[in-house]
TORTIFI-618650 format. One record per residue: x, y, z of N, C-alpha, C in turn; residue number from 0. Coordinates in steps of 0.001 Angstrom, whole numbers, plus 500000, padded with zeros to 6 digits. Each point is the difference from the previous one (the first is absolute). Layout:
! TORTIFI-618650
+--------+--------+--------+--------+--------+--------+--------+--------+--------+------+
!   n.xx !   n.yy !   n.zz !  ca.xx !  ca.yy !  ca.zz !   c.xx !   c.yy !   c.zz ! resi !
+--------+--------+--------+--------+--------+--------+--------+--------+--------+------+
!      X !      Y !      Z !      X !      Y !      Z !      X !      Y !      Z !  NUM !
...
+--------+--------+--------+--------+--------+--------+--------+--------+--------+------+
! end
This chain:
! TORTIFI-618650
+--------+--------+--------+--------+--------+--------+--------+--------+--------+------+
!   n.xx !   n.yy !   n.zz !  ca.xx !  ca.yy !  ca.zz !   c.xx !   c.yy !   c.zz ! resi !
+--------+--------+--------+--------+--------+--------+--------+--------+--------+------+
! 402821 ! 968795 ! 030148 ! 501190 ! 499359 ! 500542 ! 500890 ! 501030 ! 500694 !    0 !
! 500347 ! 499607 ! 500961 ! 500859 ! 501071 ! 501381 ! 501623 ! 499371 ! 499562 !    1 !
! 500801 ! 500549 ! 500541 ! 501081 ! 499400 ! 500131 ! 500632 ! 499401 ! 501307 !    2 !
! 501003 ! 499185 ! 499690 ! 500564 ! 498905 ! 500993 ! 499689 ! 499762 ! 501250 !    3 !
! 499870 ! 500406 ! 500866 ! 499559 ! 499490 ! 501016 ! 498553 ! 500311 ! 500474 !    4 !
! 499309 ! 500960 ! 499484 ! 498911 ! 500389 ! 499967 ! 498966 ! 499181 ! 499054 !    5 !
! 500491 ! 499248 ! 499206 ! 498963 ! 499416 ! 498986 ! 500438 ! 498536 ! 500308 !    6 !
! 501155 ! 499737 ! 501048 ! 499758 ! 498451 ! 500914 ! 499485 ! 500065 ! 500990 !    7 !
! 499893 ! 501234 ! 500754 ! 498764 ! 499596 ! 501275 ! 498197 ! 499809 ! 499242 !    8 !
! 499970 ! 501026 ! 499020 ! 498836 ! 500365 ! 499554 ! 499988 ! 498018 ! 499055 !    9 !
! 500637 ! 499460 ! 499652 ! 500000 ! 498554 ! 499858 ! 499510 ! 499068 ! 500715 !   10 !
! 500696 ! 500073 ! 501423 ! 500443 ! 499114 ! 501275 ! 498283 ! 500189 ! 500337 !   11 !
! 499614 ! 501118 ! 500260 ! 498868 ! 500463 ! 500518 ! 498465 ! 499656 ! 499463 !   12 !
! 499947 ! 499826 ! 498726 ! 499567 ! 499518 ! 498541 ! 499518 ! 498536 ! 499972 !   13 !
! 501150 ! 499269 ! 500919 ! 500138 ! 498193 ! 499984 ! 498825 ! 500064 ! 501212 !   14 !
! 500067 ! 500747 ! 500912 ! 498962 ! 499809 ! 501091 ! 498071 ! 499618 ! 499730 !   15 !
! 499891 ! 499439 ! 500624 ! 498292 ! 499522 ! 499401 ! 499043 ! 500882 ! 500039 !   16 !
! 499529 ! 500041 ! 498953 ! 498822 ! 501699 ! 500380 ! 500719 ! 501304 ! 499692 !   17 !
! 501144 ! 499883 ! 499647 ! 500851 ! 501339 ! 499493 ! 500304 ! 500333 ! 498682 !   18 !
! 499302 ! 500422 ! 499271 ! 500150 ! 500370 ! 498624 ! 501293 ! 500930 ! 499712 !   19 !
! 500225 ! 500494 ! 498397 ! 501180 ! 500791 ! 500016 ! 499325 ! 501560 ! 500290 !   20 !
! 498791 ! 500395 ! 500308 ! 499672 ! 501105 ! 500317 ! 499989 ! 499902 ! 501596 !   21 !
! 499847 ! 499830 ! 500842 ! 499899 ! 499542 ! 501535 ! 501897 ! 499634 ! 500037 !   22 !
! 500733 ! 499345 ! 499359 ! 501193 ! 499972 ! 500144 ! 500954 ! 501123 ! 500110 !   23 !
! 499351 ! 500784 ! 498687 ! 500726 ! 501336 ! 500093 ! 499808 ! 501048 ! 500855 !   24 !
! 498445 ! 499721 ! 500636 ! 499966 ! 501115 ! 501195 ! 500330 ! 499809 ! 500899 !   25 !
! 500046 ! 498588 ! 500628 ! 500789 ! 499101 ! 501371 ! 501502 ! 500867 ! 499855 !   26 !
! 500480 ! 499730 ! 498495 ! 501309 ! 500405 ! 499965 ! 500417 ! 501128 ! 500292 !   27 !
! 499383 ! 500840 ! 499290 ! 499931 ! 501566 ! 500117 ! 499708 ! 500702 ! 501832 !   28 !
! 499460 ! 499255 ! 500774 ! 499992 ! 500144 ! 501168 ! 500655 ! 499316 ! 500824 !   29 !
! 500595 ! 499495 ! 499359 ! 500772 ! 498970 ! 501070 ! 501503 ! 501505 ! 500026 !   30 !
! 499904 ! 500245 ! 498570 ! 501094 ! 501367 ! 499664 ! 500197 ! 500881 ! 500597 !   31 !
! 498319 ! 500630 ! 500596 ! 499629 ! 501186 ! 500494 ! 500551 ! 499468 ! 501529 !   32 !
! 499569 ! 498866 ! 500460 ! 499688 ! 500482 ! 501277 ! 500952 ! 499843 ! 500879 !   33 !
! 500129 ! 500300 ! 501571 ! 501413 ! 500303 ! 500480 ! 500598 ! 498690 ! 500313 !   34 !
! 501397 ! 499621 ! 499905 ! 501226 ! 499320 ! 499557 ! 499370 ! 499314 ! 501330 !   35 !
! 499818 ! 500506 ! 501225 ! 500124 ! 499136 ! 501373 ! 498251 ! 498851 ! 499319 !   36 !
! 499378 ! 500405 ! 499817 ! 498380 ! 499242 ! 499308 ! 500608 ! 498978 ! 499324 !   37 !
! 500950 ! 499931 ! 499015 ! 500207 ! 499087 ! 498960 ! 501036 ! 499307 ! 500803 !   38 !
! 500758 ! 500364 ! 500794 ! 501153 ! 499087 ! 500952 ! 498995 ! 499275 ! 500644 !   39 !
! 498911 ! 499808 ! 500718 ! 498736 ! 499253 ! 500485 ! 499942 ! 499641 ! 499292 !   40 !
! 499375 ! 500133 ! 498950 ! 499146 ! 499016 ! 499120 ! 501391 ! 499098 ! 499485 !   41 !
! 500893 ! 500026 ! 499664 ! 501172 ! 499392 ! 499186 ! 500004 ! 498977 ! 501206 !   42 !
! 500260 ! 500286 ! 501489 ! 500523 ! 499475 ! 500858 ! 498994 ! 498870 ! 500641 !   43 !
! 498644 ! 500146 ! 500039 ! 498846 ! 499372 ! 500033 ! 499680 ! 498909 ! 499062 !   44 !
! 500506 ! 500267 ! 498719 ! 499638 ! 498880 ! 499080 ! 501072 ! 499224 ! 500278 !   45 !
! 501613 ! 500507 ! 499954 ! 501381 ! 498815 ! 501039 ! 499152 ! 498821 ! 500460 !   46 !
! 499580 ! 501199 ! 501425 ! 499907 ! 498988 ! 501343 ! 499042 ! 498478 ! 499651 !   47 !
! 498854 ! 500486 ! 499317 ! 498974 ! 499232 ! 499381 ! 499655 ! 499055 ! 499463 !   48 !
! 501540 ! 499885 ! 499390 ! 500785 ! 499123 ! 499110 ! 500620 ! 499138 ! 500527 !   49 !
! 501022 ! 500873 ! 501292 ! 500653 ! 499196 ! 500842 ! 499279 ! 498896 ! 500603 !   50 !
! 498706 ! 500477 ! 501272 ! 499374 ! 499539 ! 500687 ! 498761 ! 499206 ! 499839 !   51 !
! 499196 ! 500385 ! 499179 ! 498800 ! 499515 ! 499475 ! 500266 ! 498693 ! 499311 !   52 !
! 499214 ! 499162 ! 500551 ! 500080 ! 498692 ! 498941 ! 498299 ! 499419 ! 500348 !   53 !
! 500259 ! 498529 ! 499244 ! 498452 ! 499766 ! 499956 ! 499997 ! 498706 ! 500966 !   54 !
! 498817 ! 500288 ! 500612 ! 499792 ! 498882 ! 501413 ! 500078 ! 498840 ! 499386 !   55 !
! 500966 ! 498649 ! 500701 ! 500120 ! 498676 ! 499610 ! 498601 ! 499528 ! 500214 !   56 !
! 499316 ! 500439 ! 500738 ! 498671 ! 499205 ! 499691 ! 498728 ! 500597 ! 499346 !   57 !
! 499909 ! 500896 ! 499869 ! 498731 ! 500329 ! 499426 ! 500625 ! 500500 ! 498449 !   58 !
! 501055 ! 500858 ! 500137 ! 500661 ! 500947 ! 498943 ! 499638 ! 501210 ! 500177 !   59 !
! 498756 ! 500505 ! 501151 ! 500578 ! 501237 ! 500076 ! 501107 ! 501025 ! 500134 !   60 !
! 499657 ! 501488 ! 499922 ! 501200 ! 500740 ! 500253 ! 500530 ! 499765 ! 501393 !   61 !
! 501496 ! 499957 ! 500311 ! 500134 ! 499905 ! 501594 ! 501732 ! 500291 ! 499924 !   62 !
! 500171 ! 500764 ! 501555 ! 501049 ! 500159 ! 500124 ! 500655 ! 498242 ! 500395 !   63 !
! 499181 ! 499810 ! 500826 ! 500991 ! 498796 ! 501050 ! 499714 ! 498588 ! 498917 !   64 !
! 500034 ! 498814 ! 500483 ! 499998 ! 498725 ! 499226 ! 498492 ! 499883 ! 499537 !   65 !
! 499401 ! 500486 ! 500944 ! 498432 ! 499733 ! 499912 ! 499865 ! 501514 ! 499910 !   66 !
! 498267 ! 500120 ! 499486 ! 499662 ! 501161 ! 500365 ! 499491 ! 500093 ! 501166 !   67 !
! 498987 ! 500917 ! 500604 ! 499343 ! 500247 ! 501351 ! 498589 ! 499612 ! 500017 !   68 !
! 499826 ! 499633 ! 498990 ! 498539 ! 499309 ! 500014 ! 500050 ! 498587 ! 500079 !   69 !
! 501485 ! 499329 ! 499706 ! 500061 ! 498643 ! 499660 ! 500164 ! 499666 ! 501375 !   70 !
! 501175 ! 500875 ! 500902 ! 500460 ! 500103 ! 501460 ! 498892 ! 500031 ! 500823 !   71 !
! 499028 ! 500806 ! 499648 ! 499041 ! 500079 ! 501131 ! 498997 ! 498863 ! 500574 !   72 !
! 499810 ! 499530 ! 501072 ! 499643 ! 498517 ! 500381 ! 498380 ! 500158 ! 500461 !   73 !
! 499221 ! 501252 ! 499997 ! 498496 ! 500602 ! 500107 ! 499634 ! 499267 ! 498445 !   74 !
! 500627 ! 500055 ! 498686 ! 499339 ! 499646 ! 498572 ! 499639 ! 498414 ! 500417 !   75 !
! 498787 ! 500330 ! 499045 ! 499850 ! 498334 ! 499938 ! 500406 ! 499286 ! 498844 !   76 !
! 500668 ! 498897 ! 500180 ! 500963 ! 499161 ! 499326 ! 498987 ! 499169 ! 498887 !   77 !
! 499154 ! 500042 ! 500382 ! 499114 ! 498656 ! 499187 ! 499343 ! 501033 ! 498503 !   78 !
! 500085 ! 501444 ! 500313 ! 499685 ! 500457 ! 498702 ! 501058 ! 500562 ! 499542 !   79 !
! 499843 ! 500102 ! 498723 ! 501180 ! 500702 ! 499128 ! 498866 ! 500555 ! 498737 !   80 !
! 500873 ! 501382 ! 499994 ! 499167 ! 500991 ! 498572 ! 501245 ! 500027 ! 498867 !   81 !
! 499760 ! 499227 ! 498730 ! 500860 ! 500326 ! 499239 ! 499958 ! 501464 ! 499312 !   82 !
! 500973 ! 500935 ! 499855 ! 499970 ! 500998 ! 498768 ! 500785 ! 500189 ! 499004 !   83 !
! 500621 ! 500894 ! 499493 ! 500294 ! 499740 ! 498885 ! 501461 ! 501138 ! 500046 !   84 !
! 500070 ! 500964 ! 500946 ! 500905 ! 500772 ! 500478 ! 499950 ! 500420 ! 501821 !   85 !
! 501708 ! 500370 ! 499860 ! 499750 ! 500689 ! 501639 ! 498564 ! 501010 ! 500034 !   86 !
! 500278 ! 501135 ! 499270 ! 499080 ! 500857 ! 500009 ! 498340 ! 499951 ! 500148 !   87 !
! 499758 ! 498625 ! 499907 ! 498716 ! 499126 ! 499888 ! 499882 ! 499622 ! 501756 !   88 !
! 501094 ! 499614 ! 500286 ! 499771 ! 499804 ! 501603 ! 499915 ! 501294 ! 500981 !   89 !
! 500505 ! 501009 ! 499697 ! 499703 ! 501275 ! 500300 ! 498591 ! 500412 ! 499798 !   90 !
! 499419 ! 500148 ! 499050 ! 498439 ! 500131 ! 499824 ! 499423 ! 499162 ! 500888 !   91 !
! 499910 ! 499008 ! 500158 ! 499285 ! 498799 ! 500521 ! 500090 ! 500769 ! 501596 !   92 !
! 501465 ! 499685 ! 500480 ! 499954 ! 500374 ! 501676 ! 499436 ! 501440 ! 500212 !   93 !
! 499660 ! 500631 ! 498950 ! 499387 ! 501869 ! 500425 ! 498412 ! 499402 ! 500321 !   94 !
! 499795 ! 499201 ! 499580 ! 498216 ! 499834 ! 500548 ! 500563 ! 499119 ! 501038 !   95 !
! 500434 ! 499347 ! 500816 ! 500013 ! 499689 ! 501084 ! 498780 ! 498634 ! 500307 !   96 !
! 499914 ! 499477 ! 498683 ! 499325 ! 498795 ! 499991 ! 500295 ! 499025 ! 499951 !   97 !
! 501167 ! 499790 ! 499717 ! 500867 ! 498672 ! 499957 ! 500637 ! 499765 ! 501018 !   98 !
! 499869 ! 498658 ! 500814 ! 501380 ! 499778 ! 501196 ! 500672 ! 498677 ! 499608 !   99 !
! 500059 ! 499742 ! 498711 ! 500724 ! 498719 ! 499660 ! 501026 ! 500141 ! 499214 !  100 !
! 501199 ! 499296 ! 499484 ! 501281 ! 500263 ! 499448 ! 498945 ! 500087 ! 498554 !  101 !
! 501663 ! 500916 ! 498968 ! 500004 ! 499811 ! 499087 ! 501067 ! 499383 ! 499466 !  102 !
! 499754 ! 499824 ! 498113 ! 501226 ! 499723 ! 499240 ! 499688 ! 500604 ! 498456 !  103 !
! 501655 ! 500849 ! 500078 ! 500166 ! 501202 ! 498913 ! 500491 ! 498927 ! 498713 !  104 !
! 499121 ! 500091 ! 498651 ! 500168 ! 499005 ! 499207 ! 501477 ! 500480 ! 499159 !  105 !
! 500203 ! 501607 ! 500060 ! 500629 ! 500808 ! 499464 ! 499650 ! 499453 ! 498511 !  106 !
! 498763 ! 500507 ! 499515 ! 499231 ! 500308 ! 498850 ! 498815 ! 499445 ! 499410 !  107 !
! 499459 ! 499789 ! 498661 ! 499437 ! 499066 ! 500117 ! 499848 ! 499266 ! 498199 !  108 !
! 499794 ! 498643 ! 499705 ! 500187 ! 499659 ! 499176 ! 499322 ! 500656 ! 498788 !  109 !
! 501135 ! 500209 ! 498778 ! 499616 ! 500502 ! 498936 ! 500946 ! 499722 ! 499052 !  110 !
! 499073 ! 499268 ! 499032 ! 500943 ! 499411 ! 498853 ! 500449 ! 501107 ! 498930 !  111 !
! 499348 ! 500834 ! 499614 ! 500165 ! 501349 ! 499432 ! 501479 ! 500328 ! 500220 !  112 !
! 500265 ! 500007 ! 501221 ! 501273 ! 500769 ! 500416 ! 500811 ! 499197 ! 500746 !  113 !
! 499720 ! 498335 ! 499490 ! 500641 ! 498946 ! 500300 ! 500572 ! 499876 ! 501400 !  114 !
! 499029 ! 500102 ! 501240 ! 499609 ! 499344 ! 500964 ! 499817 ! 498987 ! 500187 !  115 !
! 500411 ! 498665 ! 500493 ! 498830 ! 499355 ! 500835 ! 500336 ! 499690 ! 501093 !  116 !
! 499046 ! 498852 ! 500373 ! 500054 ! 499489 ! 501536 ! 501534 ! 499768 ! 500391 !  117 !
! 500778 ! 499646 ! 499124 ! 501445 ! 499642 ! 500738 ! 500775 ! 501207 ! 500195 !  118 !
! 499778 ! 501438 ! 499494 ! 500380 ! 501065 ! 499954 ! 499435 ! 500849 ! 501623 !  119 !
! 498909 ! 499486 ! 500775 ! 499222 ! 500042 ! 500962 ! 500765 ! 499239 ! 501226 !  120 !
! 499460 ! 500384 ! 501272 ! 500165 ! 499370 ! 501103 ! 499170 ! 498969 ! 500447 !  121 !
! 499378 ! 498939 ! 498741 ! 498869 ! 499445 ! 499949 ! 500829 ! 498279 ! 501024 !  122 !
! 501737 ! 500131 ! 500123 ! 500524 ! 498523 ! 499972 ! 499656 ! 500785 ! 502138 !  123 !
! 500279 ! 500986 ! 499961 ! 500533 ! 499982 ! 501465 ! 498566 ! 499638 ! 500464 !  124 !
! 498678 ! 500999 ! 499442 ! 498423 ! 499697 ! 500623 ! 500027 ! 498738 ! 500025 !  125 !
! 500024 ! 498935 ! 499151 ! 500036 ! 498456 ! 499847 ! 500589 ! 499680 ! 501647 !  126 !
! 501427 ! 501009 ! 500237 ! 500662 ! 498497 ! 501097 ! 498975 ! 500873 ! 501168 !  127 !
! 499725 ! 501071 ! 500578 ! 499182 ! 500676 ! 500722 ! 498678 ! 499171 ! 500473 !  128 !
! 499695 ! 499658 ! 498702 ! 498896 ! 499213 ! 500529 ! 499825 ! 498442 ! 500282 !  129 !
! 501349 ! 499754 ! 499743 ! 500154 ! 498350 ! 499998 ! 500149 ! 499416 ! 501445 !  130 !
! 499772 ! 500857 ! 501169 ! 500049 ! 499253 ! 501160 ! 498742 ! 500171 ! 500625 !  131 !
! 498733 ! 500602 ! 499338 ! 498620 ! 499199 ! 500074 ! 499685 ! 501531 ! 500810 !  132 !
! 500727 ! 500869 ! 501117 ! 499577 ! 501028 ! 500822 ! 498795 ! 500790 ! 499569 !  133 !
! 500105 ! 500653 ! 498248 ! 499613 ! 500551 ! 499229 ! 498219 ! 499461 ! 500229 !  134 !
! 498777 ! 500627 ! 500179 ! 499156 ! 499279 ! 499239 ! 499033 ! 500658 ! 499290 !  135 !
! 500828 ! 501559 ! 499742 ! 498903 ! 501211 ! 498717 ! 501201 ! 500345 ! 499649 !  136 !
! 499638 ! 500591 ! 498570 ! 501092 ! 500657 ! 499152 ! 498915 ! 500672 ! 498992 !  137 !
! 500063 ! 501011 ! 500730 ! 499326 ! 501557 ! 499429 ! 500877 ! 500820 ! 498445 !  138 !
! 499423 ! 499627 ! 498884 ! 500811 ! 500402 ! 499048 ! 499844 ! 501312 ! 499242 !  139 !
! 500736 ! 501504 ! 500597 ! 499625 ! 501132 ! 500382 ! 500976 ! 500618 ! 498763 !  140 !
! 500029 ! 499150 ! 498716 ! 500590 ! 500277 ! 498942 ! 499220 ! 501149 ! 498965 !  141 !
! 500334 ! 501147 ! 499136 ! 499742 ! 500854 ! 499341 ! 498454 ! 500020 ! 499463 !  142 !
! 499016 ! 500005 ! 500390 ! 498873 ! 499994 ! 498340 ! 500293 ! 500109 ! 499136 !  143 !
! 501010 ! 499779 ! 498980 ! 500310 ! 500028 ! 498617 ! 499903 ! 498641 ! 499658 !  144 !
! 500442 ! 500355 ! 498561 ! 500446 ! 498580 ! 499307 ! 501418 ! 499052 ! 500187 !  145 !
! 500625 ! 500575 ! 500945 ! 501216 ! 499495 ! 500325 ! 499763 ! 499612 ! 501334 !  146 !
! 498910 ! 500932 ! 501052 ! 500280 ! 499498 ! 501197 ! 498871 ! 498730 ! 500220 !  147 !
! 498976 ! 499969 ! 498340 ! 499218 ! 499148 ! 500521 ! 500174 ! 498353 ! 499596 !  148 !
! 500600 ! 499848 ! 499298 ! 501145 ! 498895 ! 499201 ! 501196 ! 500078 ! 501204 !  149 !
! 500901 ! 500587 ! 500703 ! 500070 ! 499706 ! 500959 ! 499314 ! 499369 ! 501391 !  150 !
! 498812 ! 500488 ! 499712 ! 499491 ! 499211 ! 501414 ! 499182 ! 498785 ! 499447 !  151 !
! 499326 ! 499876 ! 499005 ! 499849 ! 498582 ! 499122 ! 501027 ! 498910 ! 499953 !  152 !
! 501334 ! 500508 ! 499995 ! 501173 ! 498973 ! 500047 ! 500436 ! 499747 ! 501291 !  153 !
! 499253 ! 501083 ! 500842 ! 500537 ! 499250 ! 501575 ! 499315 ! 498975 ! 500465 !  154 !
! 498876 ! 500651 ! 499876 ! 498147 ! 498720 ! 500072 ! 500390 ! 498714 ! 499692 !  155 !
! 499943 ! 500112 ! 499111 ! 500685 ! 498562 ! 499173 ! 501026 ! 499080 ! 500474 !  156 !
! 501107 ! 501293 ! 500580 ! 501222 ! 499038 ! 500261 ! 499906 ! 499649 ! 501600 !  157 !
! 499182 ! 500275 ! 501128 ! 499484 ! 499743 ! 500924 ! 499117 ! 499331 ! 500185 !  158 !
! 499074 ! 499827 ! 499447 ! 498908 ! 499213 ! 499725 ! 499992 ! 498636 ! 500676 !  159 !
! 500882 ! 499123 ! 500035 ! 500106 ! 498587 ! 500425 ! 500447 ! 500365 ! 501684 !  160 !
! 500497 ! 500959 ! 500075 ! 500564 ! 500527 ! 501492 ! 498686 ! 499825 ! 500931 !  161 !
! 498677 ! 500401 ! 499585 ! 498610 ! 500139 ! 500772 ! 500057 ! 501200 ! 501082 !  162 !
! 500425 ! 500667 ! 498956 ! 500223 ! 501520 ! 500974 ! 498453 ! 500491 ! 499294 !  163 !
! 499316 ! 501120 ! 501111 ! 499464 ! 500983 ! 499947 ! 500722 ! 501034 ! 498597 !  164 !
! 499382 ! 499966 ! 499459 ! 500767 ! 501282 ! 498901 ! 499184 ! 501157 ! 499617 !  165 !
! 500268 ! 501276 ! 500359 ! 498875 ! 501164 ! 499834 ! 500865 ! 500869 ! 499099 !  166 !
! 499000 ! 500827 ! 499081 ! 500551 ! 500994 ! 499297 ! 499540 ! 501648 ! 500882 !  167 !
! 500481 ! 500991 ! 499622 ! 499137 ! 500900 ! 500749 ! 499179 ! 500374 ! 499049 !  168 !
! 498691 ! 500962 ! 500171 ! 498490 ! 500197 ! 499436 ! 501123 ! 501575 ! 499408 !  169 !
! 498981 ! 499871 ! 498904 ! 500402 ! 501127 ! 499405 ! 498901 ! 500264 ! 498963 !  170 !
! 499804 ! 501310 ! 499933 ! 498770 ! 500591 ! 499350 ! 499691 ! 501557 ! 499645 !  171 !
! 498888 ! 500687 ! 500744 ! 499937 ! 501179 ! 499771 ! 500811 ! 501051 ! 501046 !  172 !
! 501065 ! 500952 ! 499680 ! 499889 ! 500898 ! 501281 ! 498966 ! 500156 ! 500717 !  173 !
! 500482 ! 500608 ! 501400 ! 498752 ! 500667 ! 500809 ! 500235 ! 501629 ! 499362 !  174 !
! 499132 ! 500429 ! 499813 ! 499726 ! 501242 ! 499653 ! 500167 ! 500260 ! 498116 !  175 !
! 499770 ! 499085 ! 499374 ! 500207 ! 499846 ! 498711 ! 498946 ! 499682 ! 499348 !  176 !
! 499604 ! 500412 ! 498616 ! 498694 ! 500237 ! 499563 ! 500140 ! 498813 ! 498569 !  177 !
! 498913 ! 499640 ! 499981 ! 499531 ! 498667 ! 499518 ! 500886 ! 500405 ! 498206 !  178 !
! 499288 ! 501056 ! 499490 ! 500307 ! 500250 ! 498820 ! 501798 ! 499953 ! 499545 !  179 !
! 500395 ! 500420 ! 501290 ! 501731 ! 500075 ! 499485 ! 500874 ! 498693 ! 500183 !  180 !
! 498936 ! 498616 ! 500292 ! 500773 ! 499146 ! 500590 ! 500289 ! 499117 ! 498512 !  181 !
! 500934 ! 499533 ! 499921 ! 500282 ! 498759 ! 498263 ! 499503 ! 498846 ! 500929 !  182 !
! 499668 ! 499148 ! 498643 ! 499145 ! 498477 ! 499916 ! 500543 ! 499380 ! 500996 !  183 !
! 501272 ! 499666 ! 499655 ! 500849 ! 499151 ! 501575 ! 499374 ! 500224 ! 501071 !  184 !
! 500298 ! 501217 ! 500913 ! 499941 ! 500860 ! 500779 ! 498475 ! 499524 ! 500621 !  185 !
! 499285 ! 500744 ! 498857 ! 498074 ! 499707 ! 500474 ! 499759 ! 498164 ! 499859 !  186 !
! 500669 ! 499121 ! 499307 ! 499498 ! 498508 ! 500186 ! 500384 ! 499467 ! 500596 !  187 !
! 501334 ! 500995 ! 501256 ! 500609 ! 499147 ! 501295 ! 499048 ! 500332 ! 500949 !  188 !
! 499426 ! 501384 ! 499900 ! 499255 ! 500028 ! 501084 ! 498672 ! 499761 ! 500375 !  189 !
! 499481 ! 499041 ! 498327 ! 499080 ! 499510 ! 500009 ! 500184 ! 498534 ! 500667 !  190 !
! 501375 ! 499279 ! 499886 ! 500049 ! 498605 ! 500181 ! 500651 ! 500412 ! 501393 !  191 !
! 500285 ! 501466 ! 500802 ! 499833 ! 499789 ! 501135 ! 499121 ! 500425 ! 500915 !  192 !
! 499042 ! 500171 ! 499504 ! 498829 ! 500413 ! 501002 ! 499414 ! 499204 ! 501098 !  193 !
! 499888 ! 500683 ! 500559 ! 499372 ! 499473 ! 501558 ! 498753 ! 500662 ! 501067 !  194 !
! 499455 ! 498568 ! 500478 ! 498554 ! 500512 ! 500262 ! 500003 ! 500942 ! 501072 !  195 !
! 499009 ! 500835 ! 499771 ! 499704 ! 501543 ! 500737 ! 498862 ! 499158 ! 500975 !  196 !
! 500405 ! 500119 ! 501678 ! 499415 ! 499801 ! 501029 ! 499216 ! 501478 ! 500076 !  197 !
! 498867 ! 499487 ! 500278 ! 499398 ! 501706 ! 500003 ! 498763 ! 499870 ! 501559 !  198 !
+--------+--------+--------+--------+--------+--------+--------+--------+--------+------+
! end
């Protein structure tokens, strides 16, 4: 234990996700060291961030303006939508450069454990999104876990009468990953996704 103001940043820092009290105290300890103009940035950066940043009225991505720039852009095609489960999820997705259809950020995904559910989700706005028929795939690009897959089971379901196209993405073995290090999940997805070799 530090004293007063040193053992509330090493706190503040602590609350952050992925930051333990060992990683807290060295964030802290350098935040100490390093020069006053570095930490006036960073102090002044998280402000603005706060100020400006909000989440797109239609998808919920991150975005400065009402919409984000993917929702704005009139090249996407409207008739697909990829659900995920965070901004940070739509970031991955656009780095492969395979997707040209909107998304929608669920901001999380259901888990009763930690008393989640669907109404805690952006599951009411996807509902009105798709209620004017435009929609006719909904790619559900939710976690491989046990939360993201009970999430996308409860979307299935709750779309279902809609007669939408509904795809999950394939998930299985890395490329460059060796049979022995893979768990049961892992090796019986990529058994139930295999596909025939044109040779």
């Amino acid at each position: 234990m530090y004293e007063g103001v040193v053992q509330d940043l090493i706190d503040e820092l602590g609350r952050l996700p992925g930051v333990g009290p060992k990683s807290a105290q060295r964030i802290a300890f350098h935040l100490l060291a390093a020069d006053p103009g570095d930490v006036h940035r960073l102090a002044q950066v998280l402000t603005v961030v706060k100020e400006k940043v909000r989440f797109c009225k239609t998808c919920g991505n991150v975005a400065e303006d009402e919409e984000c720039r993917i929702c704005r852009d009139p090249r996407r095609d409207r008739s697909v939508i990829c659900v995920v489960e965070e901004s940070k999820d739509v970031v991955a997705i656009e780095k492969t450069r395979e997707f040209r259809g909107r998304y929608h950020v669920l901001g999380g995904a259901i888990s009763p454990i930690e008393g989640i559910g669907p109404d805690d989700l952006r599951v009411r706005e996807l509902m009105t999104r798709l209620a004017d028929g435009e929609v006719t795939e909904l790619i559900l690009a939710t976690d491989p876990n046990l939360e993201g897959e009970a999430t996308a089971t409860y979307l299935a379901r709750l779309v279902k009468p809609m007669d939408l196209r509904v795809t999950r993405l394939a998930s299985g073995l890395p490329v460059g990953g060796d049979l022995e290090y893979a768990d049961e999940v892992t090796l019986g997805r990529a058994f139930e996704g295999r596909r025939l070799l044109d040779v």
